[in-house]
N, CA and C atoms as a LAMMPS dump frame, in Angstrom:
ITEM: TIMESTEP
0
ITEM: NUMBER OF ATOMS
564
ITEM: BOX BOUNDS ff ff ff
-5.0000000000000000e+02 5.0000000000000000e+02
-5.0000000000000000e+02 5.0000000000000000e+02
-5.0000000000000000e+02 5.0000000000000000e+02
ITEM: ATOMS id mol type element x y z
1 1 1 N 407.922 -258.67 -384.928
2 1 2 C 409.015 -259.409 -385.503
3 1 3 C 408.471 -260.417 -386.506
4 2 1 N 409.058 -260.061 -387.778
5 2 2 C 408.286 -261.281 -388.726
6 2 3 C 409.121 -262.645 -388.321
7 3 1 N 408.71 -263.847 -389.096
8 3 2 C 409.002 -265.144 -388.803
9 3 3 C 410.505 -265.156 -389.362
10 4 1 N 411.345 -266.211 -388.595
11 4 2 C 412.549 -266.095 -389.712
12 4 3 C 412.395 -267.37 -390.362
13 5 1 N 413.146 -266.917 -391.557
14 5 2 C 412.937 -267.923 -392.857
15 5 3 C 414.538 -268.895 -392.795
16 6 1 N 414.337 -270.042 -393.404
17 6 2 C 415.999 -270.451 -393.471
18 6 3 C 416.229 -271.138 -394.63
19 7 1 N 417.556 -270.652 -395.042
20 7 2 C 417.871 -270.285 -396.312
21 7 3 C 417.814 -271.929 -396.92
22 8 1 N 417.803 -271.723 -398.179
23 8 2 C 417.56 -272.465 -398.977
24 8 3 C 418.765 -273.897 -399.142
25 9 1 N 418.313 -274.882 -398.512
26 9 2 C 419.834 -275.993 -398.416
27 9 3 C 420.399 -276.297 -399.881
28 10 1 N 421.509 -276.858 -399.767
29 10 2 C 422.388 -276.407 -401.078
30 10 3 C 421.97 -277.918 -401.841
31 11 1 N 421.993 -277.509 -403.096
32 11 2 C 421.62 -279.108 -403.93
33 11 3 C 422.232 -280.006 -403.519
34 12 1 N 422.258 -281.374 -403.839
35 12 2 C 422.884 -282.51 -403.75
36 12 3 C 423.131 -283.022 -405.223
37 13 1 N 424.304 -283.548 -405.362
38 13 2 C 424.444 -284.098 -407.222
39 13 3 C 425.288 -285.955 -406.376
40 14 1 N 425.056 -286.689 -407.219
41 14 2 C 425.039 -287.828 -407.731
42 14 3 C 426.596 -288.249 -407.994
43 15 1 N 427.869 -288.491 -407.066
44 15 2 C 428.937 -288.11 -407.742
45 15 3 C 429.476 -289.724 -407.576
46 16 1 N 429.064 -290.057 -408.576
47 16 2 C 429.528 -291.692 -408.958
48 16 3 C 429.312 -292.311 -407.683
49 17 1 N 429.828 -292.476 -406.25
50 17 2 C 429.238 -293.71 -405.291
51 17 3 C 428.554 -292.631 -403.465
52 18 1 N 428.044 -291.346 -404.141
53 18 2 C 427.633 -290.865 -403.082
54 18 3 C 426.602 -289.761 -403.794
55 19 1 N 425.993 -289.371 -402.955
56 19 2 C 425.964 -287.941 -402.835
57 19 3 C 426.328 -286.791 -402.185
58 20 1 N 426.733 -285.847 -403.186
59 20 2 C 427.173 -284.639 -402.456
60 20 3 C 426.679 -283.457 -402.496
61 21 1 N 427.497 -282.569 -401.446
62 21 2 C 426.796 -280.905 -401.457
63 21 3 C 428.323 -280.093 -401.126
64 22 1 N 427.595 -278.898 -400.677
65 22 2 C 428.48 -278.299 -399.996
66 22 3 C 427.902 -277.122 -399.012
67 23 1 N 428.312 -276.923 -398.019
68 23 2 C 427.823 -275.985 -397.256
69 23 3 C 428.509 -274.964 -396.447
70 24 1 N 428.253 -274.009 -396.186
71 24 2 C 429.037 -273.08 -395.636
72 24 3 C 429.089 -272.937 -394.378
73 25 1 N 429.865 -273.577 -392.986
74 25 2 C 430.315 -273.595 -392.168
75 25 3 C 431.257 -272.605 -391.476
76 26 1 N 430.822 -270.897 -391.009
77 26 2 C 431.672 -270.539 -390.355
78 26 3 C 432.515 -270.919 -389.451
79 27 1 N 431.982 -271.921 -388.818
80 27 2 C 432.969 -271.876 -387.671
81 27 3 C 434.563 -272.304 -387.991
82 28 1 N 434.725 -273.146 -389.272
83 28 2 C 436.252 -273.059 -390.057
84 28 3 C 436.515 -272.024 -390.51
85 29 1 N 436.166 -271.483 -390.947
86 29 2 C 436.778 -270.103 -391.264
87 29 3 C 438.174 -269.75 -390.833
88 30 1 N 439.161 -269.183 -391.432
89 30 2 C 440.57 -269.154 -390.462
90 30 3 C 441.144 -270.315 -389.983
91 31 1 N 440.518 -271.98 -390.07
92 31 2 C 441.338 -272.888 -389.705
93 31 3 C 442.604 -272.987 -391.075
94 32 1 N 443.313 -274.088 -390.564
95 32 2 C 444.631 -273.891 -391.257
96 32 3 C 444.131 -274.503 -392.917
97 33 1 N 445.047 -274.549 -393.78
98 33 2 C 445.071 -274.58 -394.693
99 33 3 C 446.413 -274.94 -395.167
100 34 1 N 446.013 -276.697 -396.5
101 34 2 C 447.197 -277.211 -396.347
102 34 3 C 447.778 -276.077 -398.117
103 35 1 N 448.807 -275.898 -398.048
104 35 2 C 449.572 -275.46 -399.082
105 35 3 C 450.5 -276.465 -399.74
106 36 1 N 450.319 -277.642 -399.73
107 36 2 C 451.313 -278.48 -399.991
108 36 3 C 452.747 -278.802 -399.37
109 37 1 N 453.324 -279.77 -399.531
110 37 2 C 455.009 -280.019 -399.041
111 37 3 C 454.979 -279.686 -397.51
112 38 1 N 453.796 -279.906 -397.349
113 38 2 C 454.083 -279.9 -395.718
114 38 3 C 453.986 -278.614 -395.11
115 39 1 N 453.014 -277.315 -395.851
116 39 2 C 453.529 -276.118 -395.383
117 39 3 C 451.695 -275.718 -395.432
118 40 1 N 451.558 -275.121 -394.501
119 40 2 C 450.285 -274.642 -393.869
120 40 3 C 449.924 -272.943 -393.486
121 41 1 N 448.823 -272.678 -393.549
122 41 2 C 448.497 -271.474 -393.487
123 41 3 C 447.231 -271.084 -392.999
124 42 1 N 446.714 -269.881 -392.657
125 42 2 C 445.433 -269.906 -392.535
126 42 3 C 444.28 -269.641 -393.676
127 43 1 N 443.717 -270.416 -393.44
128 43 2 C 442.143 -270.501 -394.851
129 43 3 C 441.357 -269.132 -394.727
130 44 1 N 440.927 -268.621 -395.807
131 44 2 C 440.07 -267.598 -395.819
132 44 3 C 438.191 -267.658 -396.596
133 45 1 N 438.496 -269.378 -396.385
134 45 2 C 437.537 -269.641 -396.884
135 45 3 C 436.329 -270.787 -395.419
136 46 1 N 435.206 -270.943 -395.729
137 46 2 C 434.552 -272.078 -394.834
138 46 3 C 433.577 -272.872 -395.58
139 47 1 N 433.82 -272.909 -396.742
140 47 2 C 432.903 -273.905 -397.446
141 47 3 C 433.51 -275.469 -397.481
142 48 1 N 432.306 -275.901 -397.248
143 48 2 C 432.659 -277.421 -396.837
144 48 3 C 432.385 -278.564 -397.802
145 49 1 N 432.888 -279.666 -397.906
146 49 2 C 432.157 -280.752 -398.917
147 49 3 C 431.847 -281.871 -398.025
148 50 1 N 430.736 -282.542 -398.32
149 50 2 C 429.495 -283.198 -397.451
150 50 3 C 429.27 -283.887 -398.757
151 51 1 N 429.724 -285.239 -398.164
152 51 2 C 429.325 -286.833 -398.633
153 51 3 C 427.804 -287.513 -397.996
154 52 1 N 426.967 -288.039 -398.505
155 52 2 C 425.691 -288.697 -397.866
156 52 3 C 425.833 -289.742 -398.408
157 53 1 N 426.233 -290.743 -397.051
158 53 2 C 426.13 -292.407 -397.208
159 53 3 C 427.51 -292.733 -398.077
160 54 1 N 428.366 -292.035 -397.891
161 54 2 C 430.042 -292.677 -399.128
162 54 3 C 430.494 -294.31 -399.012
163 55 1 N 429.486 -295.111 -398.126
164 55 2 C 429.349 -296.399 -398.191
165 55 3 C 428.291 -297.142 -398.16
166 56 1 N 428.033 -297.697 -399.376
167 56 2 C 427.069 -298.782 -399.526
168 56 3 C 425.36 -297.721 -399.401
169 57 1 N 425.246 -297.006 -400.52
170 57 2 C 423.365 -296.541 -400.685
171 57 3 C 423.459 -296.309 -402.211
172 58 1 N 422.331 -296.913 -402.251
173 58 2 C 422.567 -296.23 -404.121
174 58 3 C 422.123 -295.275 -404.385
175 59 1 N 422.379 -294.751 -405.809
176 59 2 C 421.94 -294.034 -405.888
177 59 3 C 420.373 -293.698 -406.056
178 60 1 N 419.316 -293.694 -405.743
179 60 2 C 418.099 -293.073 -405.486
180 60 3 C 418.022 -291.717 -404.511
181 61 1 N 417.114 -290.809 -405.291
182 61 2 C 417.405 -289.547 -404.923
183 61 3 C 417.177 -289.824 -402.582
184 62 1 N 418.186 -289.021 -402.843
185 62 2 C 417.111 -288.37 -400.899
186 62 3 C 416.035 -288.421 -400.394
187 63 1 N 415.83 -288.838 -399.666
188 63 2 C 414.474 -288.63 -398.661
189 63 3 C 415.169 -287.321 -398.631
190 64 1 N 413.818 -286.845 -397.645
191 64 2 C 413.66 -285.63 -396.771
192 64 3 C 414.533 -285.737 -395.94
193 65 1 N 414.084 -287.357 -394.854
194 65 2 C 414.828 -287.25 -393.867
195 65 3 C 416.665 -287.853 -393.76
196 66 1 N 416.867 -288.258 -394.701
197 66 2 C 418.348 -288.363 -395.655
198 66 3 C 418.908 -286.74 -395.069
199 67 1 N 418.101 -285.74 -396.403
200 67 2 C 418.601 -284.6 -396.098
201 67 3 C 418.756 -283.912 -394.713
202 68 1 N 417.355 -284.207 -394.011
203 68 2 C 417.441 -283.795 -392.78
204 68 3 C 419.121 -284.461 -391.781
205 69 1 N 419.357 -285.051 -392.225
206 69 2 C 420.788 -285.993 -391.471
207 69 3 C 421.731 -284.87 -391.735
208 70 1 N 422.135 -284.345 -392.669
209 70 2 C 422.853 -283.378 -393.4
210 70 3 C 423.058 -281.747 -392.393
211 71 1 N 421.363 -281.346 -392.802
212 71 2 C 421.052 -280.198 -392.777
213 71 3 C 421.568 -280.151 -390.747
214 72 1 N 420.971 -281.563 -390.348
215 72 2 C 421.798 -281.316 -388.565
216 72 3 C 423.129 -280.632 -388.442
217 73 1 N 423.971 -281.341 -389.46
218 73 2 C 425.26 -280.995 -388.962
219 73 3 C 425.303 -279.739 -389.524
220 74 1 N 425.193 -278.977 -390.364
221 74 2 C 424.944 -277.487 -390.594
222 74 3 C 424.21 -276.993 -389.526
223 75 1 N 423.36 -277.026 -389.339
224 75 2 C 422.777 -276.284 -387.828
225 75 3 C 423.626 -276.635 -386.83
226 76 1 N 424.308 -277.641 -386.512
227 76 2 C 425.044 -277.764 -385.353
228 76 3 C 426.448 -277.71 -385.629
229 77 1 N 426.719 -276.973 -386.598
230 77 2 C 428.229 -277.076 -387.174
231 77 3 C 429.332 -276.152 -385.87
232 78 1 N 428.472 -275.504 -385.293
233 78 2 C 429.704 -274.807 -384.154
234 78 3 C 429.813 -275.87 -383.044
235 79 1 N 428.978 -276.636 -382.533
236 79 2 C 429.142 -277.447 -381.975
237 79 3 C 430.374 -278.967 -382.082
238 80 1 N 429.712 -279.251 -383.35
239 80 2 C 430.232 -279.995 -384.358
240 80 3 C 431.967 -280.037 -384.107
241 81 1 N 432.419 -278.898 -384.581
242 81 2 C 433.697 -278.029 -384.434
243 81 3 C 434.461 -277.909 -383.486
244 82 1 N 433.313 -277.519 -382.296
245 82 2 C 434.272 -277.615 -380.788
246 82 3 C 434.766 -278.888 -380.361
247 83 1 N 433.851 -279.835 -380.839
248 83 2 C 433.842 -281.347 -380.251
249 83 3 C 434.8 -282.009 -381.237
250 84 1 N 435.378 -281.879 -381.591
251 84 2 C 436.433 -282.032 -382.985
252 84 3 C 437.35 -281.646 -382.025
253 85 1 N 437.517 -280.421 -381.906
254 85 2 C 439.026 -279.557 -381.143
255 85 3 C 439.057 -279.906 -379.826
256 86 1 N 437.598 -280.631 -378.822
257 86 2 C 438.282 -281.013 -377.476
258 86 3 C 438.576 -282.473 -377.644
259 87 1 N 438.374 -283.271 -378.85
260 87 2 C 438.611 -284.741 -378.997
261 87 3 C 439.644 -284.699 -379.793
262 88 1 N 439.947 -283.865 -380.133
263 88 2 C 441.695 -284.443 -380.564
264 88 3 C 442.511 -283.546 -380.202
265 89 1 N 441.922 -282.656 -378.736
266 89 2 C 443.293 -282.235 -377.854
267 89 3 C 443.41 -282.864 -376.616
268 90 1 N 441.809 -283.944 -376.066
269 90 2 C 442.204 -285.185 -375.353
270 90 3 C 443.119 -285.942 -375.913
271 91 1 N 442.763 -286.381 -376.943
272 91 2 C 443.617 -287.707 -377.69
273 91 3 C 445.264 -287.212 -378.227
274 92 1 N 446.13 -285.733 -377.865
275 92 2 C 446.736 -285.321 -379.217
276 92 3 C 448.124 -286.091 -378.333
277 93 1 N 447.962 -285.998 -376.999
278 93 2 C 449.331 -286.503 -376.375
279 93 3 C 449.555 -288.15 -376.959
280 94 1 N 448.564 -288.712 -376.799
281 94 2 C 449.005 -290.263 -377.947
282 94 3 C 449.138 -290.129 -379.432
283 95 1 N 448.708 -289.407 -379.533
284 95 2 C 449.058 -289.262 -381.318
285 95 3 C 450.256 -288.401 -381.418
286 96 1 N 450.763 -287.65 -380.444
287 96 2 C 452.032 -287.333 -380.997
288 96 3 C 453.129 -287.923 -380.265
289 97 1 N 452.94 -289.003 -379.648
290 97 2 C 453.645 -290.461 -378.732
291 97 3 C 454.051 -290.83 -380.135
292 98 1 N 452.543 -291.358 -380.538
293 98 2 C 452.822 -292.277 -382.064
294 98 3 C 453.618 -292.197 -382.517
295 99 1 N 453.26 -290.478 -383.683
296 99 2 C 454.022 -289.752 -384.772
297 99 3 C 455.68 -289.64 -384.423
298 100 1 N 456.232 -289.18 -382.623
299 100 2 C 457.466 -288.978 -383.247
300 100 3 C 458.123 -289.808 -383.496
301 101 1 N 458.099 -291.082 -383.641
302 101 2 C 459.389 -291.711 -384.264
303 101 3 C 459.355 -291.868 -385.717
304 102 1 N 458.245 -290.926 -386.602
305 102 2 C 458.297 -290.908 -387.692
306 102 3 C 458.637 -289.861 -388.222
307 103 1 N 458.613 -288.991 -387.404
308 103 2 C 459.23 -287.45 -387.203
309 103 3 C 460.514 -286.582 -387.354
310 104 1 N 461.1 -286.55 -388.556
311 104 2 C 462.841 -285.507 -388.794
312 104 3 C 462.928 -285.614 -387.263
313 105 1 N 463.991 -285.181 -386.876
314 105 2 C 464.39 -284.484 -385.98
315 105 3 C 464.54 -283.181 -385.984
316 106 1 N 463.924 -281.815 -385.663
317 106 2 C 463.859 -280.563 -386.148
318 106 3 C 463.111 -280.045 -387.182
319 107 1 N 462.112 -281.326 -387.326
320 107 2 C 460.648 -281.307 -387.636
321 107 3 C 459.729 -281.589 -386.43
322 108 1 N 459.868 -281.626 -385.449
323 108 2 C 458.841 -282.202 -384.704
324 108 3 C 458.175 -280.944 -384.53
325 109 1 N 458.192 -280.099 -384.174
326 109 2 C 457.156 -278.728 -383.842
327 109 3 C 456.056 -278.274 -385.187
328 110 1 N 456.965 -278.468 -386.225
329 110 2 C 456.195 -278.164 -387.768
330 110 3 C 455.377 -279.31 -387.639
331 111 1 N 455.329 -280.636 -387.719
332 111 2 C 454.655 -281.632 -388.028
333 111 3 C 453.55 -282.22 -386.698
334 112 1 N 454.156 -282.256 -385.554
335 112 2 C 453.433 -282.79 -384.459
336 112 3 C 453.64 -281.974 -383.175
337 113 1 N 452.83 -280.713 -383.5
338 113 2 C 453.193 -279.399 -382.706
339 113 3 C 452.047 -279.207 -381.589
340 114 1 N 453.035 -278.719 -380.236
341 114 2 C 452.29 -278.808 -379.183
342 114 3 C 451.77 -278.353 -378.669
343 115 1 N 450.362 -278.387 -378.58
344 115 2 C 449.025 -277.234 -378.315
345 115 3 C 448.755 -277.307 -377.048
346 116 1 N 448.628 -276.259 -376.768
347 116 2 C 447.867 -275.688 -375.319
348 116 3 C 446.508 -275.73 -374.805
349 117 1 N 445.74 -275.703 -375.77
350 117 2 C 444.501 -275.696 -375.86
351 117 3 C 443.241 -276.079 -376.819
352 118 1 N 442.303 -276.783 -376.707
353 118 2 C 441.583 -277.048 -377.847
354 118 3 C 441.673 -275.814 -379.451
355 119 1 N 441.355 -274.842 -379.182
356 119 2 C 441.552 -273.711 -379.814
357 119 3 C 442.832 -273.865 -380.911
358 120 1 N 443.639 -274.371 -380.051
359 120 2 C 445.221 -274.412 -381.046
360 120 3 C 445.039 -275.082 -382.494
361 121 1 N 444.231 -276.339 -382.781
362 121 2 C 444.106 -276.855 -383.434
363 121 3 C 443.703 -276.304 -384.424
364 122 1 N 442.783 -274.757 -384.655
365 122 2 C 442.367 -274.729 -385.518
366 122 3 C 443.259 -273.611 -386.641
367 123 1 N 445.048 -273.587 -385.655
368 123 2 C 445.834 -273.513 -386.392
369 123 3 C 446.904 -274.226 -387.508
370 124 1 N 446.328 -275.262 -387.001
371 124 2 C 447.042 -276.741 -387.52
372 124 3 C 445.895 -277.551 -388.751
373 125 1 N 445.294 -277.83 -388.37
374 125 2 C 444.203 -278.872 -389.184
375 125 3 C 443.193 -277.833 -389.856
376 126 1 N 442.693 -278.791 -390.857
377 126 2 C 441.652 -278.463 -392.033
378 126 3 C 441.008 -279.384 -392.048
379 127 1 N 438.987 -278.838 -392.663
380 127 2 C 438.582 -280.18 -393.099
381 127 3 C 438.795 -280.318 -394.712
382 128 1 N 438.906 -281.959 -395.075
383 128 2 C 438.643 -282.173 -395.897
384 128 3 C 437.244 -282.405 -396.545
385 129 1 N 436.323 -282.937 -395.674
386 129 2 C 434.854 -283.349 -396.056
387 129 3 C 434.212 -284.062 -394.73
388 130 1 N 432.914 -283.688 -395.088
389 130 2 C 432.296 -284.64 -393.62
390 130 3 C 431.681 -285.737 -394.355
391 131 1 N 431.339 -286.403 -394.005
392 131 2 C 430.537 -287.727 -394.307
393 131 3 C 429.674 -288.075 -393.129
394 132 1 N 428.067 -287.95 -394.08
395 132 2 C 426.566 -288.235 -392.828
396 132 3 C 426.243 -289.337 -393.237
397 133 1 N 426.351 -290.523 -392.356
398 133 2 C 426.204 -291.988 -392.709
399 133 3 C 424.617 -291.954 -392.952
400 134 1 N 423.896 -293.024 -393.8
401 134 2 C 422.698 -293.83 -393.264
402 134 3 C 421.864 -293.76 -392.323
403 135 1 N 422.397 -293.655 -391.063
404 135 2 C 422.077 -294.441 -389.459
405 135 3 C 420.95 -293.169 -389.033
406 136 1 N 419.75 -293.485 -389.208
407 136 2 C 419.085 -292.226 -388.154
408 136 3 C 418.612 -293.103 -386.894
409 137 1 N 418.824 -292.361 -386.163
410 137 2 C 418.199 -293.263 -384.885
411 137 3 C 417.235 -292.452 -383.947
412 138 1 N 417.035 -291.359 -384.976
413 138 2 C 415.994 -290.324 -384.24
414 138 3 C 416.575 -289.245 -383.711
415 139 1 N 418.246 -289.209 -383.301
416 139 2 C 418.518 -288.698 -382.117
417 139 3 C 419.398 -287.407 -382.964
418 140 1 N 420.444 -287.875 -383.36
419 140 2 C 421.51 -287 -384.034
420 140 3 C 422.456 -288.106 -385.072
421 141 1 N 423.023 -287.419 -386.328
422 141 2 C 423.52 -288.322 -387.254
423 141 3 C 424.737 -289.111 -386.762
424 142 1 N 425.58 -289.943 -387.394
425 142 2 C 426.599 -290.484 -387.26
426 142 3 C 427.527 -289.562 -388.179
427 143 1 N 428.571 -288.826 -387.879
428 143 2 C 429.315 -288.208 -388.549
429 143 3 C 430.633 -288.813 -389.166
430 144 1 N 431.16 -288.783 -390.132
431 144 2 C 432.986 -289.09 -390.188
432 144 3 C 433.349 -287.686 -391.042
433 145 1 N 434.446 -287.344 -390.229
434 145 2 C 435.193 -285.927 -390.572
435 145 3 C 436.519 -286.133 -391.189
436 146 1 N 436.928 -285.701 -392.325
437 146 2 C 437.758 -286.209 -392.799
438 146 3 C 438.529 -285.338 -392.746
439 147 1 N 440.182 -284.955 -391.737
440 147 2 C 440.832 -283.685 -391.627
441 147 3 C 442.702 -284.108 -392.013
442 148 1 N 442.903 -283.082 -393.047
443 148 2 C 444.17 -283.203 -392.966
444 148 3 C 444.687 -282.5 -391.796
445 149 1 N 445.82 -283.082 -391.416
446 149 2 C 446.764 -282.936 -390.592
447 149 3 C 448.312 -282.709 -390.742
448 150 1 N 449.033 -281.766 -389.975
449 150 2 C 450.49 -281.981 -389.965
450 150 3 C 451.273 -282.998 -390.045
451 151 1 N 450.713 -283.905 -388.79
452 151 2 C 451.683 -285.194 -388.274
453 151 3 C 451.077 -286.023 -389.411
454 152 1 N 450.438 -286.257 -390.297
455 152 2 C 449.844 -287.246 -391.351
456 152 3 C 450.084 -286.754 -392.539
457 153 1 N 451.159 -286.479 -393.368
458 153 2 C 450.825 -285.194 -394.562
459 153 3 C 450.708 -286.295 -395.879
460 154 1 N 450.827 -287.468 -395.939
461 154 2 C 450.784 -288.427 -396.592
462 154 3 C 449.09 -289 -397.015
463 155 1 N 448.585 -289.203 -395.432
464 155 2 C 446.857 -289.441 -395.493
465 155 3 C 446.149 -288.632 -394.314
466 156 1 N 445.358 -288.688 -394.217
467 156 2 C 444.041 -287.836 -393.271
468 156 3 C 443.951 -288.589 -391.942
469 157 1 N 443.346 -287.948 -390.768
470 157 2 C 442.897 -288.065 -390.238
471 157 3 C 441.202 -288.443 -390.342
472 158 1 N 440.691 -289.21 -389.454
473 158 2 C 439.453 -289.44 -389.452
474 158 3 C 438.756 -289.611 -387.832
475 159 1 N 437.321 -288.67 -388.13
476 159 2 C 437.112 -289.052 -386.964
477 159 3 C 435.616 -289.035 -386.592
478 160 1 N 435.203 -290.29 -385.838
479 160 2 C 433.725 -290.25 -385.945
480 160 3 C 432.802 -290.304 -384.478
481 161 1 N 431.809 -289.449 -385.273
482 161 2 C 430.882 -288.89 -384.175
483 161 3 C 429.982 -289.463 -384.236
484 162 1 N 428.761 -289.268 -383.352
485 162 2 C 427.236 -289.521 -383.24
486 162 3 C 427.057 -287.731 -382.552
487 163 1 N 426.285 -287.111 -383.107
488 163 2 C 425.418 -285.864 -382.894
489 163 3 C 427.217 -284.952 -382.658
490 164 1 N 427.347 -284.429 -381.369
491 164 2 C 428.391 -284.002 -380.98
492 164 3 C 429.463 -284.53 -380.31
493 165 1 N 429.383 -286.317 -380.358
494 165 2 C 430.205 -286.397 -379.049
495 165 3 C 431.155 -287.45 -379.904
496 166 1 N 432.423 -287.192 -379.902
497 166 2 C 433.364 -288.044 -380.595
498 166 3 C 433.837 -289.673 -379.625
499 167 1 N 433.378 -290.439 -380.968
500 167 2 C 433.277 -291.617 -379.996
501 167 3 C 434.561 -292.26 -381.046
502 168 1 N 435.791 -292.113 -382.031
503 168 2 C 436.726 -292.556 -382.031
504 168 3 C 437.74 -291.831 -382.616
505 169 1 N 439.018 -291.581 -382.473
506 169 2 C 439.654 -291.39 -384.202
507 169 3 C 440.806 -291.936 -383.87
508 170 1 N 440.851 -292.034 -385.655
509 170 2 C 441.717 -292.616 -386.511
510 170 3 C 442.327 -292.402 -388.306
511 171 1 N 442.081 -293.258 -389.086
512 171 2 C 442.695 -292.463 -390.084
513 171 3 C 441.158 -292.495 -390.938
514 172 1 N 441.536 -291.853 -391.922
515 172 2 C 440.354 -291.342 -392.918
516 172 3 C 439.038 -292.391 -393.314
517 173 1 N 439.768 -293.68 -393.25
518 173 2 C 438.75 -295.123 -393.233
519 173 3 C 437.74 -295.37 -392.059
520 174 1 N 438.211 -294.655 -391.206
521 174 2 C 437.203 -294.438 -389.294
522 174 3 C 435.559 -293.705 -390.104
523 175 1 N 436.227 -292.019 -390.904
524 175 2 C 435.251 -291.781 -391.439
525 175 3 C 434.19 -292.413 -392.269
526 176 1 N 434.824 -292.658 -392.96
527 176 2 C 434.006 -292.832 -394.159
528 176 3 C 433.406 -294.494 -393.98
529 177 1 N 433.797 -295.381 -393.267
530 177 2 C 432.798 -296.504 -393.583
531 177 3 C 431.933 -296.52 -393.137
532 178 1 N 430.848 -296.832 -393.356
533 178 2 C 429.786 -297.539 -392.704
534 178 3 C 429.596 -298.535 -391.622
535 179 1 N 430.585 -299.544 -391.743
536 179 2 C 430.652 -300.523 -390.996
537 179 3 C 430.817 -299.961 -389.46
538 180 1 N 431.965 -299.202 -389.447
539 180 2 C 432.217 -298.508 -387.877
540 180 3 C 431.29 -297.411 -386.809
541 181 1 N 430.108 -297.061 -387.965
542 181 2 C 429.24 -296.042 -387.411
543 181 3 C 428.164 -297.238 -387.333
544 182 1 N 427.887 -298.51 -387.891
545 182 2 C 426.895 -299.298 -388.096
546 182 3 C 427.366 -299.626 -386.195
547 183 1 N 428.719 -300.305 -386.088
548 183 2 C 428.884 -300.696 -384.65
549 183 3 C 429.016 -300.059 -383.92
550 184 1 N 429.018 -299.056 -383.426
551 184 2 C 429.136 -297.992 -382.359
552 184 3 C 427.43 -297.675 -382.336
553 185 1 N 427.084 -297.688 -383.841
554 185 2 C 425.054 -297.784 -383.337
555 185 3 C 424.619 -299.015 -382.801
556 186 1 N 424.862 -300.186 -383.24
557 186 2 C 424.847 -301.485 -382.296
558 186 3 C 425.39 -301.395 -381.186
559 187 1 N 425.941 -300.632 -380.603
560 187 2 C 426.773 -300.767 -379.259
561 187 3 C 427.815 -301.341 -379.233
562 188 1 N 428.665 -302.072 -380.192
563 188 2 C 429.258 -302.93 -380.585
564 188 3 C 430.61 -302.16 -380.037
């Protein structure tokens, strides 16, 4: 058996207050897909967009181990994925507490629809982008996932990890700052 080789990680470009890539993530594949006006479908696509540091790093190219923060969540992207779909089908009975009183009446199933199982979700939600903070701590990155949603069709969902294990969500600002992955690494 020769050695296996692994494929070549995708560039990074400079996009005014981050850097970005993109990478190809089967395990979305077939998740939903927003069509606008509130109307959803399934995606036939799994390419992803991946922010590095979207708060507070300048621009100076990557370390290695920058990239290496990245390249984790691609290797662990099925993981990644599941832990997404069992943390916001723990959390979905308060979030759709929240949502219905913002909810038509005879919209509630289209907008804040009720899943059976982690799995369900990946008829409902899409990602928009991940975001790999700063923070190495040796162990696994700090993630923020940025996912549209039904019950939110206005703004995103957000939700942030350390390696696989979802330690909050909220709306798209959970992701992307720094500050909130800085305190959950403080213990804070």
């Amino acid at each position: 058996m020769g050695e296996e080789t692994r494929p070549e990680f995708p560039t990074f470009a400079w996009d005014v207050c981050s850097w970005t890539t993109t990478a190809q993530l089967p395990s979305w594949h077939g998740c939903g897909s927003k069509n606008g006006c509130g109307e959803y479908s399934r995606s036939d696509g799994d390419i992803v967009a991946f922010d590095f540091a979207p708060d507070d790093r300048g621009d100076e190219p990557l370390t290695e181990a920058e990239i290496n923060l990245v390249r984790w969540v691609v290797d662990h992207e099925k993981e990644v994925h599941d832990a997404i779909l069992e943390g916001l089908f723990e959390n979905h009975p308060g979030i759709r507490e929240e949502w219905l009183e913002y909810i038509p009446e005879g919209q509630v199933e289209r907008c804040v629809p009720a899943v059976g199982s982690p799995e369900d979700f990946d008829n409902y939600i899409g990602i928009n982008a991940i975001y790999v903070h700063q923070i190495d701590d040796g162990q696994a990155p700090y993630i923020g996932i940025e996912l549209w949603c039904p019950w939110d069709d206005d703004h995103t969902q957000g939700i942030l990890m350390h390696g696989t294990d979802v330690l909050e969500i909220g709306d798209a600002m959970l992701a992307i700052t720094l500050d909130y992955a800085t305190k959950h690494a403080q213990g804070k």
